[in-house]
Each structure stands twice: as structure tokens, then as C-alpha cells.
C-alpha positions, 0 to 999 in steps of 0.5 A: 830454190831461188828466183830472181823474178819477184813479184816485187820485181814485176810490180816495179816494172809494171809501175815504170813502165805504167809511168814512163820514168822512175821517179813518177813510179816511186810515187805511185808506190811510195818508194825512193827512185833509188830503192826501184833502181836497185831492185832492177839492177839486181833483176838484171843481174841476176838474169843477166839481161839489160831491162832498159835502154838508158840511153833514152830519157824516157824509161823505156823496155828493151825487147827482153824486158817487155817480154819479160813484163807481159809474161809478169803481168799475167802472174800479177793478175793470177797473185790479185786473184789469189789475194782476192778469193782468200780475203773473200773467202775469209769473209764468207763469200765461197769462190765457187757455186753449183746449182743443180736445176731439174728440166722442168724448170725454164732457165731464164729467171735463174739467169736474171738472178745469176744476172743479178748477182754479178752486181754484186761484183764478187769472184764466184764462179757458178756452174749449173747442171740439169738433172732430171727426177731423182737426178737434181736430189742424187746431185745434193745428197752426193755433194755434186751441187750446193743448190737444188733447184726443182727437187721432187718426190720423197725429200731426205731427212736430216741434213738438208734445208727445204723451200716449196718453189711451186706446183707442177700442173701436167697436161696430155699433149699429142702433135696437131695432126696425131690420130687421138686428136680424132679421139671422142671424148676424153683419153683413156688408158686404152687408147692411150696403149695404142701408141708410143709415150715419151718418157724423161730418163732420170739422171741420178748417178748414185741413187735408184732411179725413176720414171716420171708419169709412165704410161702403158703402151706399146713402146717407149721411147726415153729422151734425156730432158724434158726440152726433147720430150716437147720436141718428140711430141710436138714430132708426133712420135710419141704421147705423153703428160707436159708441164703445162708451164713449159709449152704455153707458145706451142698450144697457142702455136697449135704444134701441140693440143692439149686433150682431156684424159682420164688417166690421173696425173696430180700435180707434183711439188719442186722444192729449193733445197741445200745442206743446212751446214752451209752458210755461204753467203753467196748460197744464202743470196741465191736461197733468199731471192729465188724464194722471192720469184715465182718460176712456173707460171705458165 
């Protein structure tokens, strides 16, 4: 099918418009004014439409033709882009960037780096997801994301590359005024059972899901993230191991207290992690500067 509306046809009126005459838009383009007169005549009737007023000296758009460029400009814009990306791609830049980052981790020093990036003046759209326990490797093995950030427990053979972000150090927090402040000594499991814990559901899709540091008791109570599992204890609903990195302001706040407790939680290693068949360059600046930060200190 034939159109009479041209990219080449748009960038002539663009550059007209843009100069204010033909001649000065044929320099701009490199092109004899007569080779743009042609190239607007034929535009005009083929549309059957008048482009210019001529009676002015001046190069000026009738109401059909600007309405005509304004709509044109936007298919310039979208034609730049496309160019843009492929010559990108062509060149090792991806156009797109998932990163996948379990609650545990704050979001701030992955905004500095995304931050950063931007610098770099490249079109890579970046989409980041929260995930939480298996939920962060579900997303890399089922190819929802292309970085990992926070992955633990067992790690997948074979196809993927690791790197060891840090430790998660856990503490037992309880609201300021709950009963087990009152507690004489060191918390243990029984009194521990007496009262609701707070528990993060995991987020895996298509993977077995799991339970993070699930205490005996009498009730629990699952919440999406661990911003809402702060935020139910600092409430007094219910009890439970914090990583310590995430409520330092609230322990000094007093909204939470940190009780000695017997019940054993080890501390528990975050891994960056992403396919090893992927050699993207903006992948491959994210993995070099984020391994260079240190992201749980407290």
C-alpha cells in the first residue's frame, strides 16, 4: 500500500518549518531548494491539501500543515528511537533491564547506581520487582528478571553466575510497650508461643515456596514484604526476628526493642546472581558497580 506521508516528507517540513524558509532548510539538509519544493508539491497533491500559505515571504504552515507536522513529529520521534535502540543493541547495550530485589534489601543504593547509569545517557528501560525468599530466585530461573539482587538459601547449579553481597544479621524486636518487654531474661521459645509471629509470605511463582525464620505460636500472621513486618511489630501484633540493617532508626526511636532471645537465627548470605549466557553491557555495569557497594549496613 502506498502512503503519501513519508518520513522524508516530514523531515522537509520539519526543517522548513524549523528555518523559516526553504533555502535555509535545504542547507540544513544538504539538498537544492528545489528538490524540497518538489517533495511538497507532490505531498500536497497527493493529499490534496495546500501546506503553505505562498502569499506570505515568510514559510508559513497553513492549519492543515501544521497539524499535519505536530502528528509527523511524533513519528519522527518514535523512527529516532527505533534507529536509536537497534544501532544500541547492535552495539551491546540491551534496551531493557529487569532486576529483581528481595525486601531484605533497602532500595536507596540501587536507585544511586540506577542514578548513576543515567549518565551514561543510554535508552535502557529498567523495571525492578520485589520479591521476597524464594520469590527473588523463582524470578531468575523462570527469566522474569535478568538481575538478582538478594537471593538466598539453596543456590541453582549450572546456568547461573554468583556474588556474595553480604550477611543478613536478624534480631528479636517486639513493640515498646509489648508484655515480653517485661520478660526476665533471655526470650525463649515458650514465651515466645504465647503470642502471634509475624511471618513474610514468599513470592515465588513457580518454585516451592518457604518460610523465613518461622517461630512456634499460636498464631500467624503472613504480610507481603518485610516493610509490613516492621511496621506490624512496631504495632504490637505480633513478634518476630528483623534484619537488623533495616530498623536501626526505630531501635533508636524506641518503636521497636531488641530483646536477647534464645531461639537460634544464623545470619543468612544475599547473593547478586544472573545467567551466565548474559553478556549485556548494561547487565554487566549493574554486576561491576553494585559488587563494589556495601548494602547492609546497619
Amino acid at each position: 500500500m502506498h502512503h503519501a506521508i513519508t518520513l522524508e516528507a516530514l523531515r522537509v517540513l520539519d526543517a522548513i518549518d524549523r528555518k523559516g524558509s526553504f533555502s535555509a532548510a535545504a542547507e540544513a539538509l544538504f539538498k537544492v531548494p528545489s528538490a524540497l519544493s518538489y517533495t511538497v508539491q507532490k505531498l500536497e497533491s497527493d493529499l490534496g491539501i495546500t501546506l503553505f500559505d505562498r502569499s506570505k515571504q515568510k514559510a508559513q504552515l497553513t492549519a492543515a500543515g501544521r497539524l499535519l507536522l505536530e502528528q509527523g513529529r511524533q513519528l519522527l520521534q518514535a523512527a529516532n528511537a527505533i534507529e536509536e535502540a537497534v544501532q544500541q543493541l547492535e552495539s551491546g547495550w540491551e534496551t531493557q533491564l529487569r532486576i529483581a530485589v528481595d525486601t531484605v534489601l533497602p532500595l536507596a543504593p540501587l536507585l544511586k547506581q540506577i542514578n548513576a547509569f543515567n549518565q551514561l545517557d543510554k535508552r535502557v528501560a529498567i523495571t525492578i520487582r520485589e520479591e521476597v525468599l524464594g520469590g527473588t530466585w523463582d524470578a531468575l530461573i523462570a527469566e522474569r528478571c535478568d538481575l538478582a539482587l538478594g537471593a538466598s538459601g539453596d543456590l541453582p547449579k549450572g546456568i547461573f553466575e554468583y556474588h556474595l553481597m553480604g550477611e543478613v544479621e536478624f534480631v528479636f524486636a517486639v513493640a515498646r510497650e509489648h508484655p515480653l518487654c517485661l520478660h526476665k531474661g533471655p526470650v525463649d521459645a515458650a514465651a515466645i508461643r504465647a503470642f502471634p509471629t509475624i511471618v513474610m509470605a514468599d513470592s515465588s511463582l513457580t518454585s516451592p515456596g518457604r518460610e523465613s525464620g518461622l517461630l512456634e505460636s499460636k498464631q500467624i500472621i503472613r504480610v507481603p514484604n518485610v516493610a509490613a513486618k516492621i511496621q506490624a511489630q512496631i504495632f504490637g501484633i505480633g513478634v518476630g526476628f528483623l534484619p537488623k540493617h533495616l530498623i536501626s532508626d526505630e531501635v533508636k526511636r524506641g518503636d521497636l526493642i531488641v530483646l536477647e532471645c534464645s531461639v537460634p537465627r544464623p545470619n543468612i548470605p544475599l547473593y547478586m546472581a544472573w545467567r551466565k549466557n548474559n553478556s549485556g553491557r548494561a547487565l554487566q555495569w549493574f554486576i561491576k558497580n553494585i559488587s563494589n557497594h556495601t548494602w547492609l549496613a546497619s
